[in-house]
PyMOL CGO cylinders between C-alpha atoms (Angstrom):
from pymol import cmd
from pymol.cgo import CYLINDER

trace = [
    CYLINDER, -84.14, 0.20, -40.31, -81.52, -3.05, -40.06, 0.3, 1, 1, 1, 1, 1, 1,
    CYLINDER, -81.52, -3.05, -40.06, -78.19, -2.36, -41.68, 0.3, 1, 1, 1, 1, 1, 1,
    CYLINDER, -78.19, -2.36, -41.68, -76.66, -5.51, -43.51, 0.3, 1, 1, 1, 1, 1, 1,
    CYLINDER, -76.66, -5.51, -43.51, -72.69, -5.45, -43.37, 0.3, 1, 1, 1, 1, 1, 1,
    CYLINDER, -72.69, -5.45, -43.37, -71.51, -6.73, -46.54, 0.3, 1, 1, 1, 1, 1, 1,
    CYLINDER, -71.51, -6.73, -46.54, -68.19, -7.49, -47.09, 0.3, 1, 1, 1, 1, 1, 1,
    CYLINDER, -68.19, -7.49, -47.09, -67.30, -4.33, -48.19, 0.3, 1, 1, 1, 1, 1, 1,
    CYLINDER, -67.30, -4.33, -48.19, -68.61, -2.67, -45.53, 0.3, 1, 1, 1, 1, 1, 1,
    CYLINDER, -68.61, -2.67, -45.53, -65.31, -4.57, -43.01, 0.3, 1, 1, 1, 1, 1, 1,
    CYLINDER, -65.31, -4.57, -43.01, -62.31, -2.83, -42.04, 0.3, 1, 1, 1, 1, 1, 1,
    CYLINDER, -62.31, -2.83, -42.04, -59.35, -4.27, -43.75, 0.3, 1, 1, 1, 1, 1, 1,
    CYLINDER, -59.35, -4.27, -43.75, -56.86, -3.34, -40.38, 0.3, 1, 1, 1, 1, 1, 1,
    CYLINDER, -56.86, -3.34, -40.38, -60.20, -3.91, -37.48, 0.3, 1, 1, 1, 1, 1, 1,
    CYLINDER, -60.20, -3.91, -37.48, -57.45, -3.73, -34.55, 0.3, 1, 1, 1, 1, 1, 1,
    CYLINDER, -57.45, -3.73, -34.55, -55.30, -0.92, -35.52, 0.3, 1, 1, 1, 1, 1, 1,
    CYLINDER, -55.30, -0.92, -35.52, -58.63, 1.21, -36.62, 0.3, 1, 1, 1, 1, 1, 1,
    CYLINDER, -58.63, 1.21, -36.62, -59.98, 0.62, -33.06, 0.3, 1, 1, 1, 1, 1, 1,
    CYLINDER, -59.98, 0.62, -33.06, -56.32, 1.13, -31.15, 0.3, 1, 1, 1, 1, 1, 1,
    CYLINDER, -56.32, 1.13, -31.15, -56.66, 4.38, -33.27, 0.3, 1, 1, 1, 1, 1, 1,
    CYLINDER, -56.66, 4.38, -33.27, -59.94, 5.66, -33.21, 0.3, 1, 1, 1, 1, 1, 1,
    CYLINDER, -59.94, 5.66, -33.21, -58.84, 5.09, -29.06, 0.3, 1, 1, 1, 1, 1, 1,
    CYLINDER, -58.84, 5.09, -29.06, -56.07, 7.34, -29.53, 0.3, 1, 1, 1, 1, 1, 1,
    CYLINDER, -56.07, 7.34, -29.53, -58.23, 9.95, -31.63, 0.3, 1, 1, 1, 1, 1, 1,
    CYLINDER, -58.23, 9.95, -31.63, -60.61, 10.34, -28.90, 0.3, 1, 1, 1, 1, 1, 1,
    CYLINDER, -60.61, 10.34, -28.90, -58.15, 10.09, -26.28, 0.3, 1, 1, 1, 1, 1, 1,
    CYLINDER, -58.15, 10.09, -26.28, -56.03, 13.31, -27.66, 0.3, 1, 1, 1, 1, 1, 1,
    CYLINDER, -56.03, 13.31, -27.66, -59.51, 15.18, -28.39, 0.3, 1, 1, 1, 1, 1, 1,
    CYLINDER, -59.51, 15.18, -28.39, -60.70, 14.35, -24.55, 0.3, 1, 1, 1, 1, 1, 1,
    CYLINDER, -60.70, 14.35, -24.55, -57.02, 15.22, -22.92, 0.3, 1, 1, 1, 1, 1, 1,
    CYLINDER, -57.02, 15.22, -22.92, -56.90, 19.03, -25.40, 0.3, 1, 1, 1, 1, 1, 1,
    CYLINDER, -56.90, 19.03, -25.40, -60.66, 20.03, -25.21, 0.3, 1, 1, 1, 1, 1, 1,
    CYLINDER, -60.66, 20.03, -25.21, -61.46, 22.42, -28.56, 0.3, 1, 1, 1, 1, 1, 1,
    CYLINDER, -61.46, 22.42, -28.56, -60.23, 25.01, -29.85, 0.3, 1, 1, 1, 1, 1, 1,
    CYLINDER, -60.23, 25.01, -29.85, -56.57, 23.42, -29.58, 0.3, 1, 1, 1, 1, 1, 1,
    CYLINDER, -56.57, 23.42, -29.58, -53.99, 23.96, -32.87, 0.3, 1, 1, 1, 1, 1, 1,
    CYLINDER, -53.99, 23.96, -32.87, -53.27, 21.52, -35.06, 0.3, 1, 1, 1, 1, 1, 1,
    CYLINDER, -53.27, 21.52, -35.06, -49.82, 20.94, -34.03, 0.3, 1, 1, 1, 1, 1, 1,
    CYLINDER, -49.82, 20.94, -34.03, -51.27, 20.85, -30.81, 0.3, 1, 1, 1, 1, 1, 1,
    CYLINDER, -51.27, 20.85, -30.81, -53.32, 17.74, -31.37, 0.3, 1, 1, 1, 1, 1, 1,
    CYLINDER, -53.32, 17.74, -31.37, -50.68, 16.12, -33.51, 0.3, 1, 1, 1, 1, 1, 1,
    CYLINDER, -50.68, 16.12, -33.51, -47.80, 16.45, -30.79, 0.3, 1, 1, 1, 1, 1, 1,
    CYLINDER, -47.80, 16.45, -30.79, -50.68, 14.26, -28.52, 0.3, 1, 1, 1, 1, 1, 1,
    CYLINDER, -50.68, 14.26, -28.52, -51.49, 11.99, -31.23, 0.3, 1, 1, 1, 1, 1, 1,
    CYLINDER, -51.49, 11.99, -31.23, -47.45, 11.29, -31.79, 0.3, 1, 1, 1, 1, 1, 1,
    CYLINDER, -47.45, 11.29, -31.79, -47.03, 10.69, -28.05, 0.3, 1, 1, 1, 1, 1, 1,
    CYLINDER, -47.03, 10.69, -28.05, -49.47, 8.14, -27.76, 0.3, 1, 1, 1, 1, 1, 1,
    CYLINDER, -49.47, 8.14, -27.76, -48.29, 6.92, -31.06, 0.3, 1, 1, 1, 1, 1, 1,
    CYLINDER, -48.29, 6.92, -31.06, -45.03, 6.24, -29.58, 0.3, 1, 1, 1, 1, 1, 1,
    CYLINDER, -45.03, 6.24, -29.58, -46.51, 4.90, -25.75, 0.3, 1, 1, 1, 1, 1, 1,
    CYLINDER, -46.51, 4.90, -25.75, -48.49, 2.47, -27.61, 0.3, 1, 1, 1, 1, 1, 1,
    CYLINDER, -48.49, 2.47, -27.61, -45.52, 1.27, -30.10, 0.3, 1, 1, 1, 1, 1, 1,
    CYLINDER, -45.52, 1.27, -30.10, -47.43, 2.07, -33.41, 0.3, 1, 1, 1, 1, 1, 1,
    CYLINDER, -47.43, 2.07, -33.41, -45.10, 2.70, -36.30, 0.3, 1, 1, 1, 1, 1, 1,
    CYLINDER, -45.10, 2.70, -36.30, -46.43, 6.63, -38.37, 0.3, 1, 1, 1, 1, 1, 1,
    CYLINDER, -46.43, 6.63, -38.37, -44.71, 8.82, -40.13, 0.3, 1, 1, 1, 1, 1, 1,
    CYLINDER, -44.71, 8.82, -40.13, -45.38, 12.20, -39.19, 0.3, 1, 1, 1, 1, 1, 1,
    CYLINDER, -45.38, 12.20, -39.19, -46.80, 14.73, -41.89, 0.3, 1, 1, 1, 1, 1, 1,
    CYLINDER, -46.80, 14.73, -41.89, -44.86, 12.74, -44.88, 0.3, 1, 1, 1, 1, 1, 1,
    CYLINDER, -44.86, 12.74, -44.88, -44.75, 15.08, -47.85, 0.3, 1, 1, 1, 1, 1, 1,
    CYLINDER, -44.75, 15.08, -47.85, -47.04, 13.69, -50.64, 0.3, 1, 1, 1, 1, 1, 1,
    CYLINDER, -47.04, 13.69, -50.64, -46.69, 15.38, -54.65, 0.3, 1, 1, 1, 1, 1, 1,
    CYLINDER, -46.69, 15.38, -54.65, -48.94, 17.96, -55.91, 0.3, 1, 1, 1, 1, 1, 1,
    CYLINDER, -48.94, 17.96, -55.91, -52.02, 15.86, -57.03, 0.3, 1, 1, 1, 1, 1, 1,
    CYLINDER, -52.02, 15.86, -57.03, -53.41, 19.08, -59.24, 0.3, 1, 1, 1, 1, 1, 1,
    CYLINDER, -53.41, 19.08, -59.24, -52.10, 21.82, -61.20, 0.3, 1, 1, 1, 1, 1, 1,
]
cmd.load_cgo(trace, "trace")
């Protein structure tokens, strides 16, 4: 089966989604499974920062339920 991409279907951000999915897969391949969380974040934040890519690192959001 052909899939059409519509317009909706395009990434609004195409080169920072692949620079990141690159990062993603580069912290999974350096830490294996069954790694912690914080783990995998304190990868994600260093290539974050080698790669000059502004974050902000577990920002506190409001309760969105009751």
């Amino acid at each position: 089966m052909l899939m059409m991409q519509t317009k909706r279907d395009k990434l609004i951000y195409e080169g920072l989604t692949y620079k990141l999915r690159g990062i993603l897969f580069e912290a999974s391949k350096e830490l294996g499974i069954y790694r912690s969380e914080k783990q995998y974040c304190d990868v994600i934040e260093k290539l974050l920062k080698e790669r000059g890519i502004p974050y902000e690192r577990e920002k506190r959001l409001p309760p969105s339920f009751e």
